[in-house]
C-alpha positions as CSV (number, residue, x, y, z in Angstrom):
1,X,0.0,0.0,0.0
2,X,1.3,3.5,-1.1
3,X,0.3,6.2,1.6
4,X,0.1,10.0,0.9
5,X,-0.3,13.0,2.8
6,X,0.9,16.4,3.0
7,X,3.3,17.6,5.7
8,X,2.9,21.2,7.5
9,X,3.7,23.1,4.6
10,X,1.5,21.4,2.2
11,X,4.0,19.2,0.4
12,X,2.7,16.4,-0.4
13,X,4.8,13.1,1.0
14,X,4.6,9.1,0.1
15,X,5.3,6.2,1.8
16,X,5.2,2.4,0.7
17,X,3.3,0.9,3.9
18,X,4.5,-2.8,3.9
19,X,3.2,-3.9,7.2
20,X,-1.2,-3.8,6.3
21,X,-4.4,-5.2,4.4
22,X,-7.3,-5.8,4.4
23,X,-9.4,-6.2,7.4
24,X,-13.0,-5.9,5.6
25,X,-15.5,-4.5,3.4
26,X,-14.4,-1.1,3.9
27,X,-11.8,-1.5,6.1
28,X,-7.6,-1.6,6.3
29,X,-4.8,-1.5,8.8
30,X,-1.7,0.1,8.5
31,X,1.1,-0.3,11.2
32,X,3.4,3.2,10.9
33,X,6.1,3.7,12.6
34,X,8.6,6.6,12.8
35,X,8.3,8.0,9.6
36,X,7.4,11.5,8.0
37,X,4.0,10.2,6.6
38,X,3.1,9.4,9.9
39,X,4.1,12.8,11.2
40,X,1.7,14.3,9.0
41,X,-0.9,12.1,9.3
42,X,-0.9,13.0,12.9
43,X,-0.6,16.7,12.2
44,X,-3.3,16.1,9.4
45,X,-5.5,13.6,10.5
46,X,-5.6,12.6,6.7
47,X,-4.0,10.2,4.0
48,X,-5.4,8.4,1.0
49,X,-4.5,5.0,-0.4
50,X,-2.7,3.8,-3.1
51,X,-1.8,0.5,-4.8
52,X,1.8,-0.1,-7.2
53,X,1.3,-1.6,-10.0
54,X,3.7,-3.0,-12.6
55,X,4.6,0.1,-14.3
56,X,5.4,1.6,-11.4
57,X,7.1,-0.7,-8.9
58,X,10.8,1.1,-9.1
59,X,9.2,4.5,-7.9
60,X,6.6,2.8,-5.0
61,X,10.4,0.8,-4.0
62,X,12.1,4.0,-4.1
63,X,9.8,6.0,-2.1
64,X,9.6,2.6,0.5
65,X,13.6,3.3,0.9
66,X,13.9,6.8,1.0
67,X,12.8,8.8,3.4
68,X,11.3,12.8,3.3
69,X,13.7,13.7,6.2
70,X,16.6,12.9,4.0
71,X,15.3,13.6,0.3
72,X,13.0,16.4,0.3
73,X,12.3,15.9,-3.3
74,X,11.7,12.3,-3.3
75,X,8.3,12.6,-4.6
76,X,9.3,14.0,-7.9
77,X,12.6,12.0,-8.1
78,X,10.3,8.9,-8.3
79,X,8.1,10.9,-10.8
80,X,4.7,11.0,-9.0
81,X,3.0,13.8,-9.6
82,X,-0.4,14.3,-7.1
83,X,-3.7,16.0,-7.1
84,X,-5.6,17.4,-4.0
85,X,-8.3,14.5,-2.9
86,X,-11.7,15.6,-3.0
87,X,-12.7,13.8,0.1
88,X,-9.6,14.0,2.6
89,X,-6.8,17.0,3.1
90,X,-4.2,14.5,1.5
91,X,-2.8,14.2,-1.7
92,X,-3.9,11.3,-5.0
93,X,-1.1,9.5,-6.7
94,X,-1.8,10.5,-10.3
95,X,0.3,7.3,-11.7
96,X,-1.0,4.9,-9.2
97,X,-4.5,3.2,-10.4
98,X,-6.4,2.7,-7.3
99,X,-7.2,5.8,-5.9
């Protein structure tokens, strides 16, 4: 699972969550730990949801490895470019499908 959000400035921010899935219907879990995402998601109180998919699995690795705190750029070294959710305060992962 790819996690977004935006940090105090407004920047958006992505992490590859490996430790989740699906718990229901409508329902996942996701265990953060000391990361930037879940800084802002804290600060926030908002992230959306996104799936890799084969076209994309070198950037959703890359921003898995890398962290904000010591690539600020990250998001556009691994090419993602977001959108502002309609629904949430957090960013959409224009490459990634599942939105």
């Amino acid at each position: 699972m790819i996690i977004a959000s935006y940090d105090e400035h407004g920047k958006a921010n992505v992490m590859n969550a490996d430790w989740g899935g699906i718990v229901g219907m409508d329902q996942i879990i996701i265990s953060l730990g000391d990361h930037q995402t879940t800084d802002n998601i804290m600060i926030n109180k908002a992230f959306t949801v996104s799936m890799a998919d084969v076209e994309h699995v070198a950037a959703c690795d890359y921003v898995g490895l890398v962290s904000k705190r010591n690539e600020p750029n990250k998001m556009e070294i691994a090419g993602f470019h977001t959108t502002k959710s309609e629904f949430v305060n957090a960013p959409v992962i224009d490459e990634l499908p599942l939105k």
